[in-house]
C-alpha positions as a Python dict, from the first residue, in 0.01 Angstrom:
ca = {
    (1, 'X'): (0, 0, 0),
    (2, 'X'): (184, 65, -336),
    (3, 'X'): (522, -65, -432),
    (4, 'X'): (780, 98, -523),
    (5, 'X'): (717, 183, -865),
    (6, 'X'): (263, 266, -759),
    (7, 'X'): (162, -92, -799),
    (8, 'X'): (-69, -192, -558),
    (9, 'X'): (63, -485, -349),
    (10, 'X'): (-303, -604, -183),
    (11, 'X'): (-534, -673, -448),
    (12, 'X'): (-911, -584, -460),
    (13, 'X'): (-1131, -816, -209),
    (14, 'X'): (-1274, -917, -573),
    (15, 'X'): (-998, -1075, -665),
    (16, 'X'): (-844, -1243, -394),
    (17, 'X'): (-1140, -1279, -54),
    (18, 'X'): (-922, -1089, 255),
    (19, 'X'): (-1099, -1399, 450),
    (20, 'X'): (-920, -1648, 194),
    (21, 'X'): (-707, -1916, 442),
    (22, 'X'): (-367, -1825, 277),
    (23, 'X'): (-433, -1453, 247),
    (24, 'X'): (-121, -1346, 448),
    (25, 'X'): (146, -1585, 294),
    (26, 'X'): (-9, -1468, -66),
    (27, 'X'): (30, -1132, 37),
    (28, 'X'): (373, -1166, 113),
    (29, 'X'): (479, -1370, -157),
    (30, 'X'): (341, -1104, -364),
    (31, 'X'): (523, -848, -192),
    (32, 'X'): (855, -1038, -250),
    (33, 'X'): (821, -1104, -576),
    (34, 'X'): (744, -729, -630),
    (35, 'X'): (1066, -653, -418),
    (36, 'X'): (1294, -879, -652),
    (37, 'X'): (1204, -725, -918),
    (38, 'X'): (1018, -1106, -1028),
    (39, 'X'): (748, -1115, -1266),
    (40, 'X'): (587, -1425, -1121),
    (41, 'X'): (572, -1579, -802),
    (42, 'X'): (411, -1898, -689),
    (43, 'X'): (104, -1888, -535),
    (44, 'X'): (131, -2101, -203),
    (45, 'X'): (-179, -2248, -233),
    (46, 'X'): (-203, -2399, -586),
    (47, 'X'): (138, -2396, -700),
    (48, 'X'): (44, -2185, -1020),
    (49, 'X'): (258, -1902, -1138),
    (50, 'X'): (67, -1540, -1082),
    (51, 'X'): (230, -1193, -1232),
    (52, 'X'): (276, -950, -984),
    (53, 'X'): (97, -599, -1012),
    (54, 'X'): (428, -441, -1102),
    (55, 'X'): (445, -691, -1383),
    (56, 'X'): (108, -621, -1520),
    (57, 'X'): (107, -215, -1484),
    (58, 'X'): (429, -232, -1656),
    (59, 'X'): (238, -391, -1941),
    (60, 'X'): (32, -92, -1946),
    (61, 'X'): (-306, -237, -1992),
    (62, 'X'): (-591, -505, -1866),
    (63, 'X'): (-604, -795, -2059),
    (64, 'X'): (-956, -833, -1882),
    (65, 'X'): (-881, -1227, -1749),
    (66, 'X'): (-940, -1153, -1385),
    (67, 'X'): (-582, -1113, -1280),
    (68, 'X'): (-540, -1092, -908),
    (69, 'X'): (-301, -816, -896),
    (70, 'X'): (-470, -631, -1194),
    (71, 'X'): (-353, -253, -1098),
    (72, 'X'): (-614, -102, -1352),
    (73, 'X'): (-941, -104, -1148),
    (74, 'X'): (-1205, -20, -1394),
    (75, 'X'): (-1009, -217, -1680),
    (76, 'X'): (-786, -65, -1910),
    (77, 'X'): (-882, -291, -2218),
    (78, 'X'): (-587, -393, -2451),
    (79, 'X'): (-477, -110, -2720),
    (80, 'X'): (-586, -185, -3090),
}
């Protein structure tokens, strides 16, 4: 399911394991952070900061770190 602006809100199984304990509150932390327009939002698990997908497509590119909500599936390496 995309947001508003075609960011994917549920990132690949790669990235974040659909069997992962918090998989439902990350998912909708995600998806409220995306809704308030946030960049960040804190993952309930560990506390750190993670951009949303909207964030990072809005960048334009993949900085190729392993984001979770990366919304360039095959990479979209950084322009030179």
């Amino acid at each position: 399911m995309p947001a508003p602006d075609g960011a994917p809100l549920v990132p690949r199984p790669e990235r974040l394991d659909p069997a992962h304990h918090d998989y439902e509150r990350i998912l909708a932390a995600h998806a409220a952070a995306v809704a308030a327009g946030e960049a960040l939002y804190r993952d309930p698990t560990t506390g750190l900061m993670v951009f949303t997908s909207a964030t990072l497509l809005e960048r334009g590119w993949c900085c190729e770190r392993g984001c979770r909500h990366c919304p360039f599936p095959n990479g979209q390496p950084r322009p030179h």
